[in-house]
C-alpha angles and dihedrals in degrees: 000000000000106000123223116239102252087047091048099055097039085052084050093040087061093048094052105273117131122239135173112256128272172241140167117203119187126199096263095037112101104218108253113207092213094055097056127092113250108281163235082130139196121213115212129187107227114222134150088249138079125232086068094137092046087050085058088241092123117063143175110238121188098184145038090250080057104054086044087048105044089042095049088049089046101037110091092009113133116234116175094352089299113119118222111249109165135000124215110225103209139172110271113237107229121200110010133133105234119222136168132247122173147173122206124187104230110211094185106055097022092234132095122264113217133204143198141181137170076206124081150145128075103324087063099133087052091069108112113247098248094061090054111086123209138173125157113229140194102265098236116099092254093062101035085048090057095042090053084046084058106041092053092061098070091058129095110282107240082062108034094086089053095045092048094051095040080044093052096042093046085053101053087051091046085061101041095051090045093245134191098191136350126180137184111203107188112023110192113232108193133178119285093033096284120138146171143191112271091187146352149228126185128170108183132197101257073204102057086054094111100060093038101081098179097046081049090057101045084057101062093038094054088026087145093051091050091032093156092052096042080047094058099033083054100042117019111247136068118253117171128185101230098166117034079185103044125128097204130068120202126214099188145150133219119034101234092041096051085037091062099046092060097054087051088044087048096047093049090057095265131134121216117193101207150021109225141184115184101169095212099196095072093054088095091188100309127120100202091100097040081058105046091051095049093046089048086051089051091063092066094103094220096033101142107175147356131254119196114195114173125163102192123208105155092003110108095220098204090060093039087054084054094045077052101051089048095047090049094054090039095050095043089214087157097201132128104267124219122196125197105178128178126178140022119037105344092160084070093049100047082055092060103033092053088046074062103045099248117134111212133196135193092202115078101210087057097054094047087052091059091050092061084057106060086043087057097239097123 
C-alpha cells in the first residue's frame, strides 16, 4: 500500500519522527483559518505518486487568499492519471538544509537496502552518483543502526550528527510498520542539529495488514482513499482498477497468471479495466464473492464486455461455471461474456455455460479474438 503524504507523516508523527504540522482538506471541506497551522503554508496535492512538486501540485502560499487559491487549482487536477482529492495545508519550514534518507526493502538479497544524501528536494534524481550513499543491511535495529552509523559519516560534518539520528529513528519505524520502502525527501536539516521530515514516502506489505493495527485501522478508516486494499483485507482477494477507461473486465485467478494476461491484452491494442485474483478455490459453492466482483467490474464506465480466464487445479470447473452463471444473473452486469476455461471437468461446464450462451474456449488467442468482436474491432 503506497501512502499518501498527509497519512504517512501522521503515521510518523505517532512513532517519534518530526513533521511540520498539518491539514488535510478534502474536495467538499471548506478551509477553516483557525484550523490551520501558523503560517506561512504550503498546499500540497496529496496522490500515491512522486514528482508532485514537478507536476505544480505543491505551492508556497504567504497568505490565507493564497492557501484558498492554490487548493481550489490543485484540488480535483489529474498527475499521473491520479485525480486530486484532497491537499494537505501544512507549516513551511524556513531556513533548513534538505537532505535524503531512505529504506528499501532489498528482494534479492533479503536484506534493506539504505540510502543517504546531503543532497535533497526535488531534483533529487540530478544528484551525481558519488554524492548518493548506499550500503545493504541485515533487516533487524542493530544492522541497520550500524549501517546508518556508517553512512553518516560520509556527510558533511555540521549535518552528520541530525541525519544519523533522523536515519536511526526512521529505521526503527521501517521495521515496526513492516515496510518495504520509506523515504524522506527533503529532510530538513535545521541549526543546532534539529531536523524534521519535509516530506514522506511509505510503501507497506498489504500482507502484513493483519499485525499492523494502525495501518488496519487506517484502512478502514480511508477506506475510500486505499480502496484495493480495503477491498482485500475485507474480502479476501486482491482486485485492482488498472484501467478507469477499459473496455474489458477480467474475471481471473492466479496473479501471475492474470498478470500476465493484461500485459498480452495490452500489447495486442486492448484495454483491460481491472487485475483480479479470485482464488477459486476458496469459493466453496457460494456466489457472494463472483457478485461482488462483477458488479465491481460494472462500475467501469466503458466496460464492454467480460473475459473469464480461469486455469482450474482443484476447481471443479463444471461447479465454478454454475457459481458463474448465478453471479452473472445476480449481479445484472448485462455484458457479453467470454470463457476461456482450462482443467477439471470442462465437458460439464461447456454444457452449462452453453445452456447460458456463453461461448467458451480453451485456447487464449480465440477468446481474445472474440473479444475484438464484441468490441467491434473485427
Amino acid at each position: 500500500m503506497y501512502l499518501l503524504e498527509h497519512d504517512a507523516k501522521e503515521l510518523l508523527a505517532k512513532h517519534g519522527i518530526a513533521v511540520p504540522a498539518g491539514r488535510l482538506i478534502d474536495r467538499v471541506e471548506t478551509i477553516n483559518s483557525a484550523a490551520l497551522p501558523a503560517g506561512p503554508w504550503i498546499v500540497k496535492g496529496q496522490i500515491a505518486a512522486g514528482g508532485r512538486g514537478k507536476a505544480g501540485i505543491i505551492q508556497r502560499a504567504n497568505t490565507l487568499q493564497d492557501v484558498s487559491h492554490h487548493a481550489k487549482a490543485i484540488l480535483g487536477t489529474t498527475v499521473k492519471a491520479r485525480t486530486v482529492e484532497a491537499v494537505r495545508i501544512e507549516q513551511q519550514v524556513a531556513g533548513a538544509h534538505e537532505a535524503y534518507v531512505g529504506f528499501l526493502l532489498d528482494a534479492e538479497s533479503g536484506g534493506v537496502r539504505v540510502i543517504m544524501s546531503a543532497n535533497g528536494g526535488m531534483d533529487i534524481e540530478q544528484v551525481p552518483r558519488e554524492k548518493v550513499h548506499s550500503a545493504l543491511a541485515r533487516p533487524d535495529a542493530t544492522s541497520l543502526k550500524e549501517c546508518v552509523l556508517h553512512l553518516s559519516r560520509s556527510l558533511p560534518p555540521e549535518m552528520a550528527s541530525a541525519v544519523s539520528e533522523a536515519g536511526e529513528k526512521l529505521a526503527r519505524a521501517f521495521l515496526e510498520l513492516e515496510a518495504m520502502l520509506l523515504e524522506v525527501n527533503p529532510l530538513f536539516v535545521l541549526d543546532g542539529g534539529r531536523w524534521i521530515a519535509g516530506d514522506a514516502k511509505i510503501v507497506t506489505d498489504d500482507n502484513a495488514l493483519p499485525r499492523q493495527k494502525e495501518l488496519e485501522s487506517l484502512v478502514k478508516a480511508r477506506a475510500a482513499v486505499y480502496s484495493d486494499v480495503a477491498r482485500k483485507h475485507e474480502h479476501g482477494f486482491d482486485y485492482v482498477v488498472v484501467d478507469p477507461e477499459g473496455e474489458i473486465g477480467l474475471l481471473t485467478t492466479g496473479a501471475g497468471l492474470s498478470m500476465m494476461l493484461i500485459d498480452e491484452m495490452r500489447a495486442a491494442g486492448l484495454k483491460p479495466y481491472n487485475f483480479l485474483d479470485i482464488r477459486t478455490g476458496g469459493l466453496r459453492g457460494e456466489t457472494k464473492r463472483l457478485t461482488q466482483v462483477l458488479k465491481w467490474i460494472g462500475d467501469g464506465k466503458k466496460v464492454k464486455v467480460l473475459l473469464v480466464n480461469i486455469f482450474a487445479g482443484i476447481t471443479d470447473l463444471g461447479e465454478f461455471s454454475q457459481l458463474l452463471v448465478t453471479a452473472l444473473s445476480a449481479s445484472r452486469l448485462g455484458k457479453p461474456v467470454v470463457a476461456r476455461l482450462v482443467g477439471t471437468n470442462l465437458a460439464a461446464a461447456r454444457e452449462t455455460l452453453t445452456a447460458a450462451r456463453i461461448g467458451l474456449h480453451t485456447d487464449l488467442d480465440a477468446a481474445l479474438a472474440e473479444v475484438q468482436k464484441h468490441l467491434g474491432k473485427r
